[in-house]
C-alpha positions as CSV (number, residue, x, y, z in Angstrom):
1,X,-3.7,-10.9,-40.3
2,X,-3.2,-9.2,-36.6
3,X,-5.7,-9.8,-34.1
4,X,-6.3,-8.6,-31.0
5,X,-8.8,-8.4,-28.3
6,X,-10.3,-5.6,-26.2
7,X,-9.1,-3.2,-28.6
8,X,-9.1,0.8,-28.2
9,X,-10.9,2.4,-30.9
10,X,-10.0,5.5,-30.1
11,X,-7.1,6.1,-33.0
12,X,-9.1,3.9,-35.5
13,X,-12.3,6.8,-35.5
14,X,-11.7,10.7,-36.6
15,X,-14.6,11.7,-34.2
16,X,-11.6,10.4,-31.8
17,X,-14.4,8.4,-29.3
18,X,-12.5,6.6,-26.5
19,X,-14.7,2.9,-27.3
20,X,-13.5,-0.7,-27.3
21,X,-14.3,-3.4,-29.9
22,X,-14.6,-7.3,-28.0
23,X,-12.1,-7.9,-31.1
24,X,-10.2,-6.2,-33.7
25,X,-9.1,-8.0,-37.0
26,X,-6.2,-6.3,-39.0
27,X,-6.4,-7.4,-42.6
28,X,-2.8,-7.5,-43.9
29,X,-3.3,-8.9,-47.8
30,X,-6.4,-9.2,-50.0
31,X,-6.3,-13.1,-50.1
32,X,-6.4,-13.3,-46.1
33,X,-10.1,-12.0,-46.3
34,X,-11.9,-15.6,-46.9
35,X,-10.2,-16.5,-43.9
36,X,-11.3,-13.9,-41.8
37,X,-14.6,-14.6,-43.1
38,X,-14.9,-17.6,-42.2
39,X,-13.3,-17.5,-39.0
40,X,-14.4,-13.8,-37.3
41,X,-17.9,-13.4,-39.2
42,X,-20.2,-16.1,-38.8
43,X,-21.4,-15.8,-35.6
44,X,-20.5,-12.7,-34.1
45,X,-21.5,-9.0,-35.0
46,X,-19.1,-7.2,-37.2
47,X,-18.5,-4.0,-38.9
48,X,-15.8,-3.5,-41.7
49,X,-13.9,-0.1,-40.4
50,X,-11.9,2.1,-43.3
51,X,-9.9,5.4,-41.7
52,X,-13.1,6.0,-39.3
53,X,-13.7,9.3,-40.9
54,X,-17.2,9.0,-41.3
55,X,-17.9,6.9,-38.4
56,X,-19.9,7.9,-35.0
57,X,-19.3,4.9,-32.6
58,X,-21.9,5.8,-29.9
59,X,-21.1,3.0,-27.1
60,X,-18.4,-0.2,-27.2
61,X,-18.7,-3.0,-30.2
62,X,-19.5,-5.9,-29.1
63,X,-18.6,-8.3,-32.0
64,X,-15.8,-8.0,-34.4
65,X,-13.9,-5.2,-36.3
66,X,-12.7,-5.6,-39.4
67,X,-9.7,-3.3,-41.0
68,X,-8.4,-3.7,-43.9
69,X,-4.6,-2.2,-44.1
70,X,-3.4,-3.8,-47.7
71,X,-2.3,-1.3,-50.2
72,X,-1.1,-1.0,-53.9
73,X,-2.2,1.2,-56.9
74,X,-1.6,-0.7,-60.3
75,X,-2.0,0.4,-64.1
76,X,-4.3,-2.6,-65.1
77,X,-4.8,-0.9,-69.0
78,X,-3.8,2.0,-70.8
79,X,-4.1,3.8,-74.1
80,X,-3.4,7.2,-75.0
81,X,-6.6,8.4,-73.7
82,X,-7.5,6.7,-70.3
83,X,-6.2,4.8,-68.1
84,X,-7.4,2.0,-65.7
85,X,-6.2,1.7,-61.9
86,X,-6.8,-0.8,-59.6
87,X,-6.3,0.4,-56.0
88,X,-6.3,-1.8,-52.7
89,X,-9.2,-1.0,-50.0
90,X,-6.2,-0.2,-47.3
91,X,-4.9,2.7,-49.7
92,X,-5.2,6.3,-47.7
93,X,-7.1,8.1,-50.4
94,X,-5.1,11.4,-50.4
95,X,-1.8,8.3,-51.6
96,X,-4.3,8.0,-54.7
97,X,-4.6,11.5,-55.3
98,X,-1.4,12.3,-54.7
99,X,-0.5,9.2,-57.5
100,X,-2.5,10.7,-60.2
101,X,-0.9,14.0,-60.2
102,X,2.3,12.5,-60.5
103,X,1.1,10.9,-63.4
104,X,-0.8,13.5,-64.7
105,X,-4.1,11.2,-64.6
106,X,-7.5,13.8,-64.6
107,X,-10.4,12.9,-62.6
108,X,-10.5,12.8,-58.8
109,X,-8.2,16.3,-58.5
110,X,-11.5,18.0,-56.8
111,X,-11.4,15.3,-54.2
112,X,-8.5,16.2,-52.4
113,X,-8.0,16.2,-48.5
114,X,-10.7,13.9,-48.2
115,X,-10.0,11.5,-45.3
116,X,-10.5,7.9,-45.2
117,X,-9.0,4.5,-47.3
118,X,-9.9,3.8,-50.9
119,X,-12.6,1.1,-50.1
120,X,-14.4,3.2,-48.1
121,X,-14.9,5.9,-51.2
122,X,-17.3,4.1,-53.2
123,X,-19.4,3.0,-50.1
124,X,-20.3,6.8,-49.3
125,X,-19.8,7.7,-53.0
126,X,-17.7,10.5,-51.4
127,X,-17.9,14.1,-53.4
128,X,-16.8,17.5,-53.4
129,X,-16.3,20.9,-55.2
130,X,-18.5,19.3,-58.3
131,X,-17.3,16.0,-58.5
132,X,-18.4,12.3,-56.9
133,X,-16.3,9.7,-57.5
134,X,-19.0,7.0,-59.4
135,X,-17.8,9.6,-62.2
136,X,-14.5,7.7,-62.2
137,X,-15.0,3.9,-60.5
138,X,-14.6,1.1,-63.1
139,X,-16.1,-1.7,-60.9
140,X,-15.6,-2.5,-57.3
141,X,-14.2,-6.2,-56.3
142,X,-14.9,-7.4,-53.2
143,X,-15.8,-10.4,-50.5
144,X,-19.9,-11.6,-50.0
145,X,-19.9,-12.6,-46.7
146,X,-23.5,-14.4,-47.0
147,X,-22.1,-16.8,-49.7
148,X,-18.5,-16.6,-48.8
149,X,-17.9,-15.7,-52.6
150,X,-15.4,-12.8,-54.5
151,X,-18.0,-10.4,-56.3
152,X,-17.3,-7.9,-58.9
153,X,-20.0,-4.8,-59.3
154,X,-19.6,-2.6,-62.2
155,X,-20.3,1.1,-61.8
156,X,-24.0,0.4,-63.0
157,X,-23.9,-2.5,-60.2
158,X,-23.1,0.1,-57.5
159,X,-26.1,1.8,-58.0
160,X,-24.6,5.1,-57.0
161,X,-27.0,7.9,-55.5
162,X,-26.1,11.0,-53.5
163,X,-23.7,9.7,-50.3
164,X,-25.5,6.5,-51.6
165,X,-24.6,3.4,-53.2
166,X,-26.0,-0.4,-53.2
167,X,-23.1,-0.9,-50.1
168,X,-25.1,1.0,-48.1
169,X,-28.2,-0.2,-49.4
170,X,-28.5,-4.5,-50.0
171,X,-25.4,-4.4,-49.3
172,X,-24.7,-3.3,-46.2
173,X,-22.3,-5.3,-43.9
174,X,-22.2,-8.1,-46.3
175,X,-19.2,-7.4,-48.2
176,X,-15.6,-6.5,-47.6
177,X,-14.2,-4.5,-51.0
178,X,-10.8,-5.5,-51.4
179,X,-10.7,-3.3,-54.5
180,X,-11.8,-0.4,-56.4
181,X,-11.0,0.2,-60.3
182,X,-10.6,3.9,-61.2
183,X,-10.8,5.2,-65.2
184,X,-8.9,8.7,-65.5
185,X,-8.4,10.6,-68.1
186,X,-5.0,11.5,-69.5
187,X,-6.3,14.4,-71.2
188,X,-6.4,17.8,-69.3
189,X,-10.1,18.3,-68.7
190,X,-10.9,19.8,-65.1
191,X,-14.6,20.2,-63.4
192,X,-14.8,23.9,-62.1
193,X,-18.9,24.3,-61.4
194,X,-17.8,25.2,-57.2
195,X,-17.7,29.1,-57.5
196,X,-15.3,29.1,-54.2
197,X,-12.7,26.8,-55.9
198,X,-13.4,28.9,-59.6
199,X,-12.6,32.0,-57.4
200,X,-9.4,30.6,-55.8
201,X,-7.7,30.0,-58.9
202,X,-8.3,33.2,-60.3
203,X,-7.6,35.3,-57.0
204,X,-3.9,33.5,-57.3
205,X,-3.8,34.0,-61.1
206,X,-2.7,30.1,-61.3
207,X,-2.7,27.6,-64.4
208,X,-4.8,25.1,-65.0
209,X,-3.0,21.9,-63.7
210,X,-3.8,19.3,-61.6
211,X,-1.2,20.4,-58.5
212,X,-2.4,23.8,-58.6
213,X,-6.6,22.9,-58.9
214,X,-5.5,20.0,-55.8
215,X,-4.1,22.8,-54.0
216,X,-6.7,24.9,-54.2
217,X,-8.7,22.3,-52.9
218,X,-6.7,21.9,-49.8
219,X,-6.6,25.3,-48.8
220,X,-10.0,25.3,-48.8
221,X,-10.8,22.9,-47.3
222,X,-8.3,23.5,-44.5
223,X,-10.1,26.6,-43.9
224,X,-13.1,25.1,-43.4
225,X,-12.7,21.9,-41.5
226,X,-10.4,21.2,-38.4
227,X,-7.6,18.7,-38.7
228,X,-9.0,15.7,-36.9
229,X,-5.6,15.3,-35.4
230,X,-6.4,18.0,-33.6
231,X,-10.0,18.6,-33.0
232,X,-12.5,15.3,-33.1
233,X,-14.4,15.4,-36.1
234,X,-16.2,13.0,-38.9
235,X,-16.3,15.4,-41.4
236,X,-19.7,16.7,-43.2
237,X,-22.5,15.0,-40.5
238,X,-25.1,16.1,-42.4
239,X,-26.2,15.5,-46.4
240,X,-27.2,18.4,-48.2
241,X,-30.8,18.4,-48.3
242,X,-32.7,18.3,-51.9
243,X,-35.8,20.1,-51.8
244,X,-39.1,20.8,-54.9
245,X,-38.6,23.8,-57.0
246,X,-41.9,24.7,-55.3
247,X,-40.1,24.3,-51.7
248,X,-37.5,26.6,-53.5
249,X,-39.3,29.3,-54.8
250,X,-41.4,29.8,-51.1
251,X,-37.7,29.8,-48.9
252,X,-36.2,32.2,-51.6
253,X,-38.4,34.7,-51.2
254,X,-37.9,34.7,-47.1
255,X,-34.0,34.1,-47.8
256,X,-33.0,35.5,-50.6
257,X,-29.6,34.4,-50.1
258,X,-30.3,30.6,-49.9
259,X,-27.4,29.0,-51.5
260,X,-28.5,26.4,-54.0
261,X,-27.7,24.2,-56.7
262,X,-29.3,22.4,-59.2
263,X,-30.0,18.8,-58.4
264,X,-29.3,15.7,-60.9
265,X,-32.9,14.1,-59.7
266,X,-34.6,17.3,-60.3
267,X,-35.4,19.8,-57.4
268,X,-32.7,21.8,-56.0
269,X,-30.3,21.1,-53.7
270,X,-29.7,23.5,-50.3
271,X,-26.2,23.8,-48.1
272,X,-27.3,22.4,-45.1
273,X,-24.1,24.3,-43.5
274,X,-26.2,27.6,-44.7
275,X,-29.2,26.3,-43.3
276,X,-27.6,24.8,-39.6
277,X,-25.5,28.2,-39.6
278,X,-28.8,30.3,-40.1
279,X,-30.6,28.3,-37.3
280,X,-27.7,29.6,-35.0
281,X,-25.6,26.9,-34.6
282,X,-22.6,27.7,-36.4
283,X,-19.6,27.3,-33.8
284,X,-22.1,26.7,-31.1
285,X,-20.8,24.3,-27.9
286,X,-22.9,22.1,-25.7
287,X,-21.0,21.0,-23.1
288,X,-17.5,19.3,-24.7
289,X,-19.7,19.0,-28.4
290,X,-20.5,21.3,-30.7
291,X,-19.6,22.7,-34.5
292,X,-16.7,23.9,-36.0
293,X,-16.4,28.0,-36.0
294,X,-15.7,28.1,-39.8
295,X,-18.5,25.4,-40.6
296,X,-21.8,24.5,-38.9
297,X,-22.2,21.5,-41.5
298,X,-19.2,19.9,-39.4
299,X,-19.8,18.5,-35.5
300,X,-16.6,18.1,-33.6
301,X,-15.3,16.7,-30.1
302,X,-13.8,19.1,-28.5
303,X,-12.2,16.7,-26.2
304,X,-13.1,14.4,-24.1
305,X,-17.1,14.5,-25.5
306,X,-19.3,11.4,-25.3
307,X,-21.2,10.0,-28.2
308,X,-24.3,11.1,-26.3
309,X,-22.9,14.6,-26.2
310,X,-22.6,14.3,-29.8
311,X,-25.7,13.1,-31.1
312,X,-27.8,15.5,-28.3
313,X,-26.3,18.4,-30.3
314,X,-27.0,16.7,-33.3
315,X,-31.1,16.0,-32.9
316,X,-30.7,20.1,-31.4
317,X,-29.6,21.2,-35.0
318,X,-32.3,18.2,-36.8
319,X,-35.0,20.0,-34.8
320,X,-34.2,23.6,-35.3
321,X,-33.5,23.8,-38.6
322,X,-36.9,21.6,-39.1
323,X,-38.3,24.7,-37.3
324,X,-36.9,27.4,-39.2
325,X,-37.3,26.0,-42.7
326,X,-39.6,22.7,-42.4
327,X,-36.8,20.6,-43.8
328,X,-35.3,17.4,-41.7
329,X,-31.7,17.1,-42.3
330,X,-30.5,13.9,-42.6
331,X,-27.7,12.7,-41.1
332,X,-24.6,11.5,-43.5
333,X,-22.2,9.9,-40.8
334,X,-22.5,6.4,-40.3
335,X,-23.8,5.7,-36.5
336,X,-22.6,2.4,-34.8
């Protein structure tokens, strides 16, 4: 493991926030982690930090952060139908994706470009484009930091919800996922129930394969969201709000062009992009905050913008779109 003290944040968060942690604890092999535990988390406050993509620090940590930087992607089972991965929590997510093309494994195509490590995927239950990965996850092994024992959850375990799971729930800092088991399929099945993505492979008259469905996937995404690298950002802030068929059936008949899908609870769920754009906020700036010009669902630093900056524009868009439609967005980033 690397330690260090006083450590600059700034690279280790998307939303690129200039904050310092009192320490920083770089996790170099799964079988360092009871150490750390024992030595960095008893006392002081801590936080377990993936890429930072879905992470608002809004002032200096005071305690300890913990990031795990192991990595490794091993066939664990196989048979001529599935197959069963086990990937390190320090794996960059778009290395798995890019892993099961190669190897023709079906699955988590749709979930392309997303930024962020492996064990941070199952935490957020990240989705897109149709898919959510508790459609793939095997089990998730891990660290309990309030027994100091290993854990293993199966998919059941995880109690996986919408951008919800039982890591974020009873959970929550107390555990350190070292890794996360993936079933894919080796036969060619593909989930094509997003319209825009349908659309794209048909407007380029492409095949069905994994490369070209990824692809797809890429370009739009990278026509919607700014590269990070370039322009502060965490990614989707907001959840997309599920609403009663009765809440439904009174907006659609003021907005006839509400965009909505069915949801797997019941009800139906709204683009809360649609709903932040139609409050007027789409590609709005206050001060060196605002949201991205090709997607109000996305809040970005455009340089130099302070977490209060951030979260003002935020609790602007909360309260406005509450306004226009009588539905409270919830916010999907994690706030530390």
């Amino acid at each position: 493991m690397q330690t260090t003290e006083n450590q600059n944040l700034k690279t280790y968060n998307t939303f690129g926030m200039e904050v310092f942690a009192r320490r920083f604890v770089q996790v170099e092999t799964a079988e360092e982690v009871p150490a750390v535990v024992s030595e960095y988390l008893q006392q002081w406050p801590y936080y377990i930090l993936g890429g930072g993509s879905n992470t608002l620090f809004t002032k200096d940590f005071d305690g300890t952060i913990v990031h795990p930087a192991f990595h490794g992607i091993e066939v664990m089972e196989e048979n001529e139908d599935n197959v069963l991965l086990r990937v390190a929590a320090g794996e960059p997510w778009d290395n798995l994706i890019q892993y099961c093309i190669k190897h023709q494994y079906f699955g988590i195509e749709n979930l392309t470009a997303i930024p962020g490590l492996v064990g941070s995927a199952p935490v957020q239950n990240i989705g897109a484009y149709g898919v959510e990965v508790k459609d793939t996850i095997y089990k998730v092994q891990g660290y309990l930091l309030s027994t100091r024992n290993p854990f293993g959850l199966s998919n059941t375990d995880c109690q996986f919800g919408y951008r919800n799971s039982i890591f974020k729930q009873a959970l929550k800092n107390d555990c350190i996922i070292t890794y996360v088991w993936f079933k894919l399929s080796k036969k060619q099945h593909f989930t094509l129930t997003y319209q825009g993505l349908t659309k794209a492979l048909q407007e380029r008259e492409l095949p069905l394969t994994l490369r070209n469905v990824s692809d797809c996937v890429r370009t739009i995404r990278d026509g919607k969201l700014p590269d990070p690298a370039i322009v502060g950002n965490g990614g989707s802030f907001f959840k997309n709000p599920v609403i009663s068929i009765e809440k439904y059936d009174e907006l659609i008949g003021k907005y006839p062009d509400l965009v909505a899908y069915e949801a797997p609870s019941g009800g139906k769920k709204l683009s809360a992009g649609q709903l932040i754009e139609k409050a007027g906020w789409k590609g709005k700036r206050v001060g060196n905050a605002g949201t991205w010009k090709n997607q109000a669902l996305v809040l970005v630093n455009h340089g130099g913008a302070t977490p209060k900056e951030v979260l003002h524009v935020a609790e602007s868009i909360i309260h406005d779109v509450n306004d226009l439609f009588n539905i409270t967005l919830e916010m999907e980033i994690n706030r530390i």
